[in-house]
MIDOSE-1310 file (N, C-alpha, C; in nm, 2 decimals, decimal comma, always signed):
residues 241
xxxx	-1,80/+3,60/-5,65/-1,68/+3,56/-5,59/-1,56/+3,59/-5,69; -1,47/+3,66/-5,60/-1,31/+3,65/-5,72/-1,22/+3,61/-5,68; -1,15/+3,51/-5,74/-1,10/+3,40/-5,78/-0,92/+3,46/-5,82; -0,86/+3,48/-5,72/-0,68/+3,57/-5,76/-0,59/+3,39/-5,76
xxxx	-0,57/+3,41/-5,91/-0,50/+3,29/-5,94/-0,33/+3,31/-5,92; -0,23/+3,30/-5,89/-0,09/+3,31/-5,87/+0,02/+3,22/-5,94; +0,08/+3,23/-6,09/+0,12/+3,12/-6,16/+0,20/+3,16/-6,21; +0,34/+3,09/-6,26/+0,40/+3,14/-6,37/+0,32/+3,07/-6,51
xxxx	+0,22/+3,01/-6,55/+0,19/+2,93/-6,69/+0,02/+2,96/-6,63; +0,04/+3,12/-6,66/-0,16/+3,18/-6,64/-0,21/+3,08/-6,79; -0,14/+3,05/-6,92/-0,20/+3,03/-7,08/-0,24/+2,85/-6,99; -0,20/+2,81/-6,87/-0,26/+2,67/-6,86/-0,41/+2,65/-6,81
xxxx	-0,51/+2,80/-6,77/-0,63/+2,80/-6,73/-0,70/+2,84/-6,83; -0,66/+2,84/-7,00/-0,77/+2,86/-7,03/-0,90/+2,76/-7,06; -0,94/+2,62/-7,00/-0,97/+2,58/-6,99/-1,12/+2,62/-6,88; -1,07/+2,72/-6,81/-1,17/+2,80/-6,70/-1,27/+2,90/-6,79
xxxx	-1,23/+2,93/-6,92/-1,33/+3,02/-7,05/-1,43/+2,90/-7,11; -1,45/+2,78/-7,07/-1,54/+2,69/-7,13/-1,66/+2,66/-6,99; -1,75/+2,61/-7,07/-1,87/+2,55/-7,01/-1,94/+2,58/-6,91; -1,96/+2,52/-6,79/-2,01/+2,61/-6,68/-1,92/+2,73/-6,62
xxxx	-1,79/+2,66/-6,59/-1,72/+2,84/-6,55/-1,69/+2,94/-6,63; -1,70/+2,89/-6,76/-1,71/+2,98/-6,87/-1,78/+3,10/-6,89; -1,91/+3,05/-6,88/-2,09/+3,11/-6,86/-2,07/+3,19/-6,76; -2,00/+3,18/-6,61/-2,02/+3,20/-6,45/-1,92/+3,35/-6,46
xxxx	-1,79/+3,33/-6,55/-1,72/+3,45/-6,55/-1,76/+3,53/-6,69; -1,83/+3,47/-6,78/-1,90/+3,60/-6,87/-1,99/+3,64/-6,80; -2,10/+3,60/-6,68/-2,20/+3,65/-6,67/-2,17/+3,75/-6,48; -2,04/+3,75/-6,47/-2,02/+3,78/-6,38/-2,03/+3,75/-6,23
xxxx	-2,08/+3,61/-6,22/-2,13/+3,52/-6,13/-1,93/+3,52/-6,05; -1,84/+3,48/-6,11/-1,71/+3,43/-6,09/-1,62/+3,53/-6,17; -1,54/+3,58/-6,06/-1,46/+3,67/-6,10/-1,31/+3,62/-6,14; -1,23/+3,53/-6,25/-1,08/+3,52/-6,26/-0,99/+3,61/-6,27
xxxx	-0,91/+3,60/-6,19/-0,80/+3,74/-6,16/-0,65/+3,66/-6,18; -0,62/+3,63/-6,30/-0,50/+3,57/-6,33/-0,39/+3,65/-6,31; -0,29/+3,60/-6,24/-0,21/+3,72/-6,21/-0,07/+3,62/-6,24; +0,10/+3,66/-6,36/+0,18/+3,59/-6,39/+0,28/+3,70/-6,28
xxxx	+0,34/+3,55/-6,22/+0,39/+3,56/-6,08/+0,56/+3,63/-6,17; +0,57/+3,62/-6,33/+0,74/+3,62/-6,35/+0,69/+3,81/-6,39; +0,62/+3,88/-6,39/+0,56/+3,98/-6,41/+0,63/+4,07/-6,31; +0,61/+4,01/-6,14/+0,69/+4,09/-6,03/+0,83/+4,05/-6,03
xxxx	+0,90/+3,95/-6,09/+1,05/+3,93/-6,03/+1,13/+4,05/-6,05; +1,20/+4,06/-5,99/+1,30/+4,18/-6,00/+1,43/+4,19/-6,05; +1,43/+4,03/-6,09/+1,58/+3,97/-6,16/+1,57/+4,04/-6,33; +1,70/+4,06/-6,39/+1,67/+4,09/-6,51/+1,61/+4,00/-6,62
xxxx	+1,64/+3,89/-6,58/+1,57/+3,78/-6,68/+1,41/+3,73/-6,63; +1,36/+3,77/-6,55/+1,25/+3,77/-6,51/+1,22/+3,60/-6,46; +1,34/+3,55/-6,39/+1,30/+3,42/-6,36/+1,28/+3,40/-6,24; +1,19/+3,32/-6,19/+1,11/+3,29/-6,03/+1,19/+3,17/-5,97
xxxx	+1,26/+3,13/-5,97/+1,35/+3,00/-5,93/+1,50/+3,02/-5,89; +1,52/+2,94/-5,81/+1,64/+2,95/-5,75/+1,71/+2,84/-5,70; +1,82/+2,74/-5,67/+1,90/+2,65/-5,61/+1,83/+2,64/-5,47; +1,77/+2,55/-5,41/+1,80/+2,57/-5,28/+1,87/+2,58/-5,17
xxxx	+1,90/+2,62/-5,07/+1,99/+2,61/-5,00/+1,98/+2,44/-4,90; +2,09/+2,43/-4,89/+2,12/+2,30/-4,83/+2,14/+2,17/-4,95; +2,13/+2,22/-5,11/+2,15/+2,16/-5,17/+2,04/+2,05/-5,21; +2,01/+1,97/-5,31/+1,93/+1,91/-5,36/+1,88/+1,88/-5,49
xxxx	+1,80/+1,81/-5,54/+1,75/+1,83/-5,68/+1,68/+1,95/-5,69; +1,69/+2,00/-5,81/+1,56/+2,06/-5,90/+1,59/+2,24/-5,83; +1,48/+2,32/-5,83/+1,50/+2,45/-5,81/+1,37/+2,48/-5,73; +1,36/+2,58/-5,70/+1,30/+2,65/-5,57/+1,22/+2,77/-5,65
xxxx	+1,08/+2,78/-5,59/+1,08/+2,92/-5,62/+1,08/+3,05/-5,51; +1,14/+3,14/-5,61/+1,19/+3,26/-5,49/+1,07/+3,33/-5,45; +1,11/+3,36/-5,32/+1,00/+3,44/-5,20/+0,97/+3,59/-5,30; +1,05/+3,65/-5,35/+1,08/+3,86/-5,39/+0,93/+3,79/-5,43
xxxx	+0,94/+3,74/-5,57/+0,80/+3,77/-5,66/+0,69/+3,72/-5,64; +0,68/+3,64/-5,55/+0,53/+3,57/-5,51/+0,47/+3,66/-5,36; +0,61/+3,73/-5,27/+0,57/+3,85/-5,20/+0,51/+3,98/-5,30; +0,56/+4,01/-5,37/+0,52/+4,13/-5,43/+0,39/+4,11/-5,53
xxxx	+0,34/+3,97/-5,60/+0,24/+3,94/-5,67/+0,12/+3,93/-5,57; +0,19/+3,90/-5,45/+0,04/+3,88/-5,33/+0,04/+4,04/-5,32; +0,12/+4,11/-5,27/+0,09/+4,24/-5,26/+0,04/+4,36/-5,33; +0,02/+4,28/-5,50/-0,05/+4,37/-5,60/-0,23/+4,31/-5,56
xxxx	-0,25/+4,24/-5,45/-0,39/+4,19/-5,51/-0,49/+4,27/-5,38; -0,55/+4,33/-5,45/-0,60/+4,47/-5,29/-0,73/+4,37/-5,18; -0,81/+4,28/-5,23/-0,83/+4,22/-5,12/-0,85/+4,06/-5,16; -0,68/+3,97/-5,10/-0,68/+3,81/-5,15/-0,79/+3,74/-5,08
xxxx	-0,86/+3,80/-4,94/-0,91/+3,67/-4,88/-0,84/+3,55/-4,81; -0,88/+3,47/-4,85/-0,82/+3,34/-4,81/-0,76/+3,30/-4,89; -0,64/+3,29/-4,84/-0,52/+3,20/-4,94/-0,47/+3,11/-4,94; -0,47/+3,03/-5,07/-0,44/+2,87/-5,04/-0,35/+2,83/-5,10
xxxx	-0,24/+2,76/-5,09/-0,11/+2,69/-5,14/-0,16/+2,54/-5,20; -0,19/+2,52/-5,34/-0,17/+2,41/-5,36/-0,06/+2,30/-5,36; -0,08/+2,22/-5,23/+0,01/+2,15/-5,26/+0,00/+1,96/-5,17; +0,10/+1,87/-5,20/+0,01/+1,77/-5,19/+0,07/+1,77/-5,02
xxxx	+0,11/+1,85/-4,95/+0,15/+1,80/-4,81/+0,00/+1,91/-4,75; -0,06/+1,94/-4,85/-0,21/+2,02/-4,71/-0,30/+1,91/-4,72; -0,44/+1,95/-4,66/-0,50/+1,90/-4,69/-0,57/+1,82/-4,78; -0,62/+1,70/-4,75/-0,68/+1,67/-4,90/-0,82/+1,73/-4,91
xxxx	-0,89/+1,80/-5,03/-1,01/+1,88/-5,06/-1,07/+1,78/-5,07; -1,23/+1,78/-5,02/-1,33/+1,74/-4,98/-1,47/+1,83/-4,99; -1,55/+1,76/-4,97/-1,69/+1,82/-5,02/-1,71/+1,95/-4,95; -1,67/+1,93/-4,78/-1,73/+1,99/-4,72/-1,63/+2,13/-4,71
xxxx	-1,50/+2,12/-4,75/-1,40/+2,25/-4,78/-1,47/+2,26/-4,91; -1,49/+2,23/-4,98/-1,53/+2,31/-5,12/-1,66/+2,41/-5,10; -1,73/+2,35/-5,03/-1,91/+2,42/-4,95/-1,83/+2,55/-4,85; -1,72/+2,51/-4,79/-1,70/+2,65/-4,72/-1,60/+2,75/-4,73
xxxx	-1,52/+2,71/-4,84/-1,45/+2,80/-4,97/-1,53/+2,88/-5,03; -1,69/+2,82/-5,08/-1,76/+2,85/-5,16/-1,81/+2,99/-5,08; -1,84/+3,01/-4,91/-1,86/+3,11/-4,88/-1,79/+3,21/-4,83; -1,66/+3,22/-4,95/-1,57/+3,33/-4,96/-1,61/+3,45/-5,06
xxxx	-1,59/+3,59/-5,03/-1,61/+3,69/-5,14/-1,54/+3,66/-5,26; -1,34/+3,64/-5,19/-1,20/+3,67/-5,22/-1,14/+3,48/-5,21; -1,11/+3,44/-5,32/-1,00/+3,36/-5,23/-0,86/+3,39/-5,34; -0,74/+3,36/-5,29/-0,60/+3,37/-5,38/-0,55/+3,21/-5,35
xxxx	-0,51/+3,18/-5,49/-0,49/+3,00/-5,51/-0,29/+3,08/-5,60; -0,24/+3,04/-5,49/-0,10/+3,01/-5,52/-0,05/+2,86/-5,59; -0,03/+2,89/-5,70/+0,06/+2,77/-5,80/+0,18/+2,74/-5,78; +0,24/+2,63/-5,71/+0,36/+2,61/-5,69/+0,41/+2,57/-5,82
xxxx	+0,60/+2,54/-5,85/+0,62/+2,45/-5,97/+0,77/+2,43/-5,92; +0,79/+2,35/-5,98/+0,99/+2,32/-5,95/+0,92/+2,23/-5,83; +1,06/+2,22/-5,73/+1,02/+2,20/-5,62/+0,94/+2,26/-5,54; +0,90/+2,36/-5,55/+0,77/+2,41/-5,44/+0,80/+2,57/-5,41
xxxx	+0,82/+2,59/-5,31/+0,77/+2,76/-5,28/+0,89/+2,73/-5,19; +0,97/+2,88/-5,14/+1,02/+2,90/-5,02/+0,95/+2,91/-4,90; +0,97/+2,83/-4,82/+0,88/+2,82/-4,70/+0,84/+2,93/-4,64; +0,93/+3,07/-4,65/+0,86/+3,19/-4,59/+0,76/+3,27/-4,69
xxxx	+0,74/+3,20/-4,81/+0,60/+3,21/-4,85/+0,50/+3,18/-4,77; +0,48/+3,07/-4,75/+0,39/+2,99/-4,71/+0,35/+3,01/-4,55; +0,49/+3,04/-4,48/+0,47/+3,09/-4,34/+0,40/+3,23/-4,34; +0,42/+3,33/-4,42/+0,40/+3,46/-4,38/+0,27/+3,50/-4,49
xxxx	+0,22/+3,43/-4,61/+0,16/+3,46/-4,68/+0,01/+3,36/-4,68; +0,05/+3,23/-4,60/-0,06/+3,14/-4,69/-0,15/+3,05/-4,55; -0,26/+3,09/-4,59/-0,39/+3,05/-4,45/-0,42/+2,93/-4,46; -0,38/+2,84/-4,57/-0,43/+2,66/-4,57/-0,39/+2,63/-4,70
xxxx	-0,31/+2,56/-4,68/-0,25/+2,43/-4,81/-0,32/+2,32/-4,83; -0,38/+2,34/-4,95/-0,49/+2,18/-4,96/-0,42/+2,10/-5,08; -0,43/+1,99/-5,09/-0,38/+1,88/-5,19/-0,52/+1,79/-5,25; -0,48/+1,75/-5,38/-0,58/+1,66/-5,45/-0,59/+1,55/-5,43
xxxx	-0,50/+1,47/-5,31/-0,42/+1,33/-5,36/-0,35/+1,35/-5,29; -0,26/+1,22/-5,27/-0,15/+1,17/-5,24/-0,06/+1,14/-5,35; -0,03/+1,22/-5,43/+0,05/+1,23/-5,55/+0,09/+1,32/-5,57; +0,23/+1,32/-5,66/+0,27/+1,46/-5,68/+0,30/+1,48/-5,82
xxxx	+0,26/+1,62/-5,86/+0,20/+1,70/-6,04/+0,35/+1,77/-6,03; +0,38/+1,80/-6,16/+0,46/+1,91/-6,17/+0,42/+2,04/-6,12; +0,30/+2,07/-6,15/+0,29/+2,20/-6,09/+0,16/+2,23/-6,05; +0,14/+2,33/-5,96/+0,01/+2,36/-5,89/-0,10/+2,46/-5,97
xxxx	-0,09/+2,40/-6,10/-0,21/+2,51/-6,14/-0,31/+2,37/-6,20; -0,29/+2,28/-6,25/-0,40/+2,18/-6,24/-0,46/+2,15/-6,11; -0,41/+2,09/-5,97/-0,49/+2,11/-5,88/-0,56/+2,27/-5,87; -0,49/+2,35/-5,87/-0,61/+2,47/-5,90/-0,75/+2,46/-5,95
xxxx	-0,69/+2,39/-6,07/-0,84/+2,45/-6,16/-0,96/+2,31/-6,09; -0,89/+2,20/-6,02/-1,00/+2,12/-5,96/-1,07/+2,18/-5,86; -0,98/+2,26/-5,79/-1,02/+2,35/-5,62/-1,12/+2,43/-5,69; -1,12/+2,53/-5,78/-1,19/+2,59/-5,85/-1,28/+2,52/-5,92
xxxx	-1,31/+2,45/-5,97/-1,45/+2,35/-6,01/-1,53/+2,29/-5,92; -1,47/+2,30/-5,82/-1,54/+2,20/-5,72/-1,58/+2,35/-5,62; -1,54/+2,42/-5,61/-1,58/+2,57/-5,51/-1,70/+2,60/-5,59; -1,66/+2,65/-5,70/-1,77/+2,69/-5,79/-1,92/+2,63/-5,82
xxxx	-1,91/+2,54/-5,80/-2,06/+2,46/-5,81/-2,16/+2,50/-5,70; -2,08/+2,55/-5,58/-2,13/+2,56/-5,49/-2,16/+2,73/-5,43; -2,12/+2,81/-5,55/-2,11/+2,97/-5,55/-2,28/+2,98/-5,59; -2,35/+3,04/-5,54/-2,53/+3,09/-5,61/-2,50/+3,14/-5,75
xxxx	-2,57/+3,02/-5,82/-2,61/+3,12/-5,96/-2,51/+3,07/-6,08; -2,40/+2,99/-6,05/-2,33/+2,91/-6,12/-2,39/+2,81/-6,21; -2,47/+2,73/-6,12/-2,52/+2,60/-6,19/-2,67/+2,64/-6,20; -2,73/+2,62/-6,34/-2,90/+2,62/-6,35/-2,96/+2,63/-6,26
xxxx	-2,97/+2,51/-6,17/-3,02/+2,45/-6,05/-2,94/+2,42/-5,94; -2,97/+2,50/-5,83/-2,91/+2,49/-5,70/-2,87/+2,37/-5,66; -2,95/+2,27/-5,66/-3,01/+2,18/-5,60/-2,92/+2,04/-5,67; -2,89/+2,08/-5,80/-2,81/+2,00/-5,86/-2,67/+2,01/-5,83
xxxx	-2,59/+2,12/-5,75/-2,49/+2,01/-5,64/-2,56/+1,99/-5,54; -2,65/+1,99/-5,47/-2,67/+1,92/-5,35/-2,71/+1,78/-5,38; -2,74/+1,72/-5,49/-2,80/+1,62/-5,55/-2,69/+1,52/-5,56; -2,58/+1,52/-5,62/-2,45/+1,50/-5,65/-2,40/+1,43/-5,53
xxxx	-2,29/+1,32/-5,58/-2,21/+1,23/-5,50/-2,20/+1,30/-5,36; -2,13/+1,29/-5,19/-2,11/+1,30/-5,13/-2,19/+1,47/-5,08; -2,29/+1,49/-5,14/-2,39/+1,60/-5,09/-2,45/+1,59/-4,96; -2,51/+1,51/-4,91/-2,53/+1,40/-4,80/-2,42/+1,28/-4,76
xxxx	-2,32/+1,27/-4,80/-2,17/+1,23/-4,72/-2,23/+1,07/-4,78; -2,29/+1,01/-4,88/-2,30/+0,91/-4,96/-2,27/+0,93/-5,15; -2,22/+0,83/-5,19/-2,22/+0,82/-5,31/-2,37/+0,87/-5,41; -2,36/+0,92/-5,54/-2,51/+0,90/-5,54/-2,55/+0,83/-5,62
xxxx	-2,72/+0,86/-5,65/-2,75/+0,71/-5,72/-2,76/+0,70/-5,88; -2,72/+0,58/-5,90/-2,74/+0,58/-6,06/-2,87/+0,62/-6,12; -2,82/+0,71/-6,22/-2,93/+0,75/-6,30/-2,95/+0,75/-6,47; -3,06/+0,71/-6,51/-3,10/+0,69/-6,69/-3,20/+0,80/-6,74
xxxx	-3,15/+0,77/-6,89/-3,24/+0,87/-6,95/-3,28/+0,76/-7,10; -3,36/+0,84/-7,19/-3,39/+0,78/-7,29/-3,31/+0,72/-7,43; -3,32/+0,64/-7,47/-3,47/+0,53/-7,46/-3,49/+0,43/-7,32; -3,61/+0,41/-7,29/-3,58/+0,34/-7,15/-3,59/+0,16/-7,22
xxxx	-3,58/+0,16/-7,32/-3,53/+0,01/-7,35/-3,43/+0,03/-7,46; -3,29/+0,03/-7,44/-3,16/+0,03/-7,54/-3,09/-0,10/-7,53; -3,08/-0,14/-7,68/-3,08/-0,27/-7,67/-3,07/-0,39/-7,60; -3,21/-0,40/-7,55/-3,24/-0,52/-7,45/-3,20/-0,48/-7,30
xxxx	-3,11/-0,34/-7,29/-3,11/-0,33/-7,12/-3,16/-0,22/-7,08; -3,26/-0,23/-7,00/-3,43/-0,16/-6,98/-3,38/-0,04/-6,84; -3,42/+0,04/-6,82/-3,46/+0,12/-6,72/-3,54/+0,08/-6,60; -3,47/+0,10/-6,48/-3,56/+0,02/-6,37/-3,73/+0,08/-6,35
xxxx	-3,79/+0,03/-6,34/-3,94/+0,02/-6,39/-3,95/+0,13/-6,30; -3,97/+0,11/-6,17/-3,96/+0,25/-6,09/-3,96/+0,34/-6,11; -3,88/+0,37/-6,23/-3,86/+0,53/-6,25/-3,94/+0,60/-6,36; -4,01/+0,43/-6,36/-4,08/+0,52/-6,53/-4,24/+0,54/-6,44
xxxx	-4,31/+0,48/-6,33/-4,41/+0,51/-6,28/-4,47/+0,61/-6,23; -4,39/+0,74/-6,23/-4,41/+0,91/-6,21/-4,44/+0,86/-6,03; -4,43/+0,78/-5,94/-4,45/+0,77/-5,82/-4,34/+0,80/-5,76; -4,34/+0,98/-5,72/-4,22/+1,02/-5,64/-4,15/+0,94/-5,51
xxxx	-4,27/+0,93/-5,43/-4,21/+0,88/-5,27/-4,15/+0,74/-5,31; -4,20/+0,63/-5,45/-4,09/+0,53/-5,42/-3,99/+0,54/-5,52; -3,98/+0,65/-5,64/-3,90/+0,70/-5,69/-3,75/+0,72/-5,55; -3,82/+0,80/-5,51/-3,70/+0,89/-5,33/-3,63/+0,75/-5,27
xxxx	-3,74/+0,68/-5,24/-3,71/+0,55/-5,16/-3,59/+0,43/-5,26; -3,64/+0,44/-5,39/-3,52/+0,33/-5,48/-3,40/+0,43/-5,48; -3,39/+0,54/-5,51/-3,28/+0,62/-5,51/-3,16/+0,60/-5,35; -3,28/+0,68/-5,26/-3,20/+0,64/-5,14/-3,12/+0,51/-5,09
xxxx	-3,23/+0,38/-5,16/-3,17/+0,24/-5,15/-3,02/+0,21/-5,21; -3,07/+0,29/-5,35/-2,96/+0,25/-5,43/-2,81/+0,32/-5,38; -2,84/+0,45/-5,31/-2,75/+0,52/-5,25/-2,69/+0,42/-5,16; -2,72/+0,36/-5,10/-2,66/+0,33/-4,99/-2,58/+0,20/-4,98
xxxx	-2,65/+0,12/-5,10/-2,59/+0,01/-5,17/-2,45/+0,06/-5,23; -2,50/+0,13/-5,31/-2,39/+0,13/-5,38/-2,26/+0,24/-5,29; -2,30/+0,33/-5,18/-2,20/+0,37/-5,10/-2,09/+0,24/-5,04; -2,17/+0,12/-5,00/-2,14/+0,00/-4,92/-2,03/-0,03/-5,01
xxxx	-2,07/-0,09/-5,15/-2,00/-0,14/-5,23/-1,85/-0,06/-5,27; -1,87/+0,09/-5,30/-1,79/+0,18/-5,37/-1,67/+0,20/-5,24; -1,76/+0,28/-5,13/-1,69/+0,32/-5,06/-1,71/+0,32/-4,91; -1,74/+0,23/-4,89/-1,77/+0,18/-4,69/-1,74/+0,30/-4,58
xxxx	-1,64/+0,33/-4,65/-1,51/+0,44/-4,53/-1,66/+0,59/-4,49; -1,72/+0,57/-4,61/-1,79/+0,72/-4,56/-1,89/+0,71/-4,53; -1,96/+0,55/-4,49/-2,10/+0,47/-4,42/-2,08/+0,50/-4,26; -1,91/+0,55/-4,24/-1,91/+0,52/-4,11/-1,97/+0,71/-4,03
xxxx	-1,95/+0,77/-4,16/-1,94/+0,90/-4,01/-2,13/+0,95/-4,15; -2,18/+0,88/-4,25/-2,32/+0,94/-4,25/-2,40/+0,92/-4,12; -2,52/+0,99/-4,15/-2,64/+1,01/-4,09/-2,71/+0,90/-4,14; -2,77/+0,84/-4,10/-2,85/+0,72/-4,12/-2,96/+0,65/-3,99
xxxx	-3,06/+0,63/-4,05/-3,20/+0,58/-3,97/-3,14/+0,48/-3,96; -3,20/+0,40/-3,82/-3,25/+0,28/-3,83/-3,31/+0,17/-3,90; -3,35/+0,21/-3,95/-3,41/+0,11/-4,07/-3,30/+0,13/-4,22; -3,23/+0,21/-4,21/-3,16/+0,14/-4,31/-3,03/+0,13/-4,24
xxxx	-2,96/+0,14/-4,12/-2,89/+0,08/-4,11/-2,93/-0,10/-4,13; -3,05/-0,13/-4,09/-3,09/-0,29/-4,08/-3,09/-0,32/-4,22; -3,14/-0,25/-4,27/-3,13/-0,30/-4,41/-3,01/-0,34/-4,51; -2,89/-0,20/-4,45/-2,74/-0,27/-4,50/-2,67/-0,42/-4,40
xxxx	-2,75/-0,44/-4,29/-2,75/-0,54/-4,24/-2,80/-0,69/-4,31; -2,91/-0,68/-4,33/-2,99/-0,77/-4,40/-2,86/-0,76/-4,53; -2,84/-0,70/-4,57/-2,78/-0,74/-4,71/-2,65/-0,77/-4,69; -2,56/-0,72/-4,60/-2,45/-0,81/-4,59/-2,48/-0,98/-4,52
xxxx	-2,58/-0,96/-4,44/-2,65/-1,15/-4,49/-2,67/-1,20/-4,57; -2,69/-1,13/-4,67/-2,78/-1,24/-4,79/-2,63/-1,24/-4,91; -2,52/-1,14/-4,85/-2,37/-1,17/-4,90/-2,31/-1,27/-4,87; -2,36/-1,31/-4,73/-2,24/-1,43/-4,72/-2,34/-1,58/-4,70
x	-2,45/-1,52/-4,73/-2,51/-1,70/-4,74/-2,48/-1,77/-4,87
């Protein structure tokens, strides 16, 4: 996958040269294509911003250099405007980002982009939040952490994002490692018994507990048997006796 980043502050990703995406773009797995958007302006001072029209706070950035920086990139893919009026990113847009060759991640800053960027240039605006950043290269680098995990050959083990919080549209379950007794608070026995199927079964329990407790909102649209919807039944009984 390659990865056409769009920014005036490219020195804010080098944070993407460490750890797993680190490894993924030395080994060629993930391609970063940093591209500094004040490189195309055509002004003599090489600045990307402008007053807007109709008046207002703060400054704009101009359409010339973020047209002509998209125009240097021979194939963007899908292009995405970070910003907090798109969508909010979610598991299941990161899984289907992930099956892009190409994507281009536009960095807004100031107040934002001239809208005939965004009209003539940009296929879906996603947001982190309902908050608003100075600028759109930190949401980047989450879009890009979260796509990535899900690119082949990124992570050791495949399986370990499918494993992970909201992989199956539930929270996931807590998990220990050694010593299984640290100071007086022990490892659930379960897990030390090498007995996979009730290994599967406390995990799934604990999943679904702790989805209830964390976050209810995404109990409503999982997949779920019968028997454990009774079960989260049975337990909000034994909450209110």
């Amino acid at each position: 996958m390659t990865i056409n980043i769009l920014t005036v502050f490219p020195e804010m990703f080098a944070p993407l040269q460490s750890s797993v995406l680190g490894r993924a773009a030395s080994d060629g797995t993930i391609k970063i294509n940093l591209i500094n958007i004040r490189d195309f302006s055509a002004s003599k001072h090489k600045n990307t911003d402008d007053y807007p029209f109709g008046g207002g706070a703060g400054m704009l950035m101009m359409p010339q250099p973020i047209f002509d920086a998209f125009a240097s990139i021979s194939e963007p893919g899908v292009s995405i405007y970070m910003s907090p009026k798109g969508k909010t990113l979610d598991d299941a847009t990161a899984r289907e980002l992930a099956g892009f060759e190409n994507i281009t991640i536009l960095c807004g800053h100031y107040e934002g982009v001239d809208q005939r960027v965004i009209d003539n240039l940009i296929d879906r605006e996603i947001s982190i939040g309902d908050y608003v950043l100075t600028g759109g290269e930190l949401p980047a680098m989450v879009l890009i952490d979260a796509v990535s995990r899900f690119v082949g050959g990124v992570l050791g083990r495949a399986e370990s994002a499918l494993g992970d919080s909201f992989g199956d549209g539930l929270l996931e379950y807590p998990q220990y490692t050694r010593p299984a007794d640290f100071r007086g608070m022990k490892v659930p026995s379960v897990l030390l018994e090498g007995n996979h199927a009730l290994i599967s079964a406390w995990r799934r329990r604990q999943q679904l507990l702790l989805t209830k407790r964390m976050r209810p909102d995404l109990l409503e649209k999982a997949e779920l048997t019968p028997g454990e919807r009774r079960m989260l039944e049975q337990d909000d009984a034994l909450e209110t006796q």
